[in-house]
C-alpha positions in Angstrom: 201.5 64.8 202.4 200.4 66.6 206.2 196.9 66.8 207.4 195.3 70.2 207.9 194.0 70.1 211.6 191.1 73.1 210.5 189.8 70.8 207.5 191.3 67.5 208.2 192.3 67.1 204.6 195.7 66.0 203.1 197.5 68.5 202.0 199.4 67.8 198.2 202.8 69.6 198.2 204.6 67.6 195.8 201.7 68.3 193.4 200.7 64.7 192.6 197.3 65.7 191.3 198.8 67.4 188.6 201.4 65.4 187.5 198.8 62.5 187.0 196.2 65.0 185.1 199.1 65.6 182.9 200.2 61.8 182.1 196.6 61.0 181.6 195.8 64.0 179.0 199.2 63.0 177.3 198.2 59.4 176.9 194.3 60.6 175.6 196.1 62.8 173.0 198.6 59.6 172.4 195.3 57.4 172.0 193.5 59.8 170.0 196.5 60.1 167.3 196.2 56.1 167.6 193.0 56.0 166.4 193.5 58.2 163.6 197.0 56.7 162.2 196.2 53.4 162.7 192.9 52.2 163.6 193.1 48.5 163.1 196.3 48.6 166.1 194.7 51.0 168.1 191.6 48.9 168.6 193.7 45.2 168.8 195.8 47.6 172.0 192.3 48.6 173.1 190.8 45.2 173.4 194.2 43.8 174.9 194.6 46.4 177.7 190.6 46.3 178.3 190.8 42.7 179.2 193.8 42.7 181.0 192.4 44.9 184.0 189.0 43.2 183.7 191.0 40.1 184.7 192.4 41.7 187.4 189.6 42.9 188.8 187.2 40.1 188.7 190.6 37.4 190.1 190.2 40.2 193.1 186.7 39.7 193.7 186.7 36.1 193.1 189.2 36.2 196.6 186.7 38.8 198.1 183.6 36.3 197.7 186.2 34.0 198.8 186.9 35.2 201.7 183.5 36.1 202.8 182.1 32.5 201.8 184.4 30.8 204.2 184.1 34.0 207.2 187.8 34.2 206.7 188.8 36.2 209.9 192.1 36.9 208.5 190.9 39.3 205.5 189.4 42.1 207.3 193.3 43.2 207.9 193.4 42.8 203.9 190.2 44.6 203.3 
């Protein structure tokens, strides 16, 4: 990635943006046959993947409220 000095906005050569728009359209169509094979396993994969990014997310703002209960100095560099 550069920075355009006229726009100061990165500039993609390696085409990232794609790439990723591809993975995630594969994976829909993936989820979407899923569903209509088996919907039973596709709801049970749901239900697991759904809570195991919740959990991620609120352990990270548990150390977040954390860190701003105490005035941790030291997290800002995290942040």
């Amino acid at each position: 990635m550069r920075l355009n000095s006229n726009t100061y906005r990165l500039k993609d050569e390696d085409d990232l943006g794609r790439r990723a728009l591809i993975a995630g359209v594969a994976g829909l169509v993936l989820s979407a046959f899923g569903l209509l094979f088996n919907t039973e396993r596709f709801f049970y994969s749901y239900l697991t993947a759904a809570v195991f990014w919740i959990t991620i997310a609120v352990g990270a703002l548990f150390f977040v409220m954390l860190h701003h209960l105490v005035s941790a100095k030291w997290s800002v560099v995290v942040r």
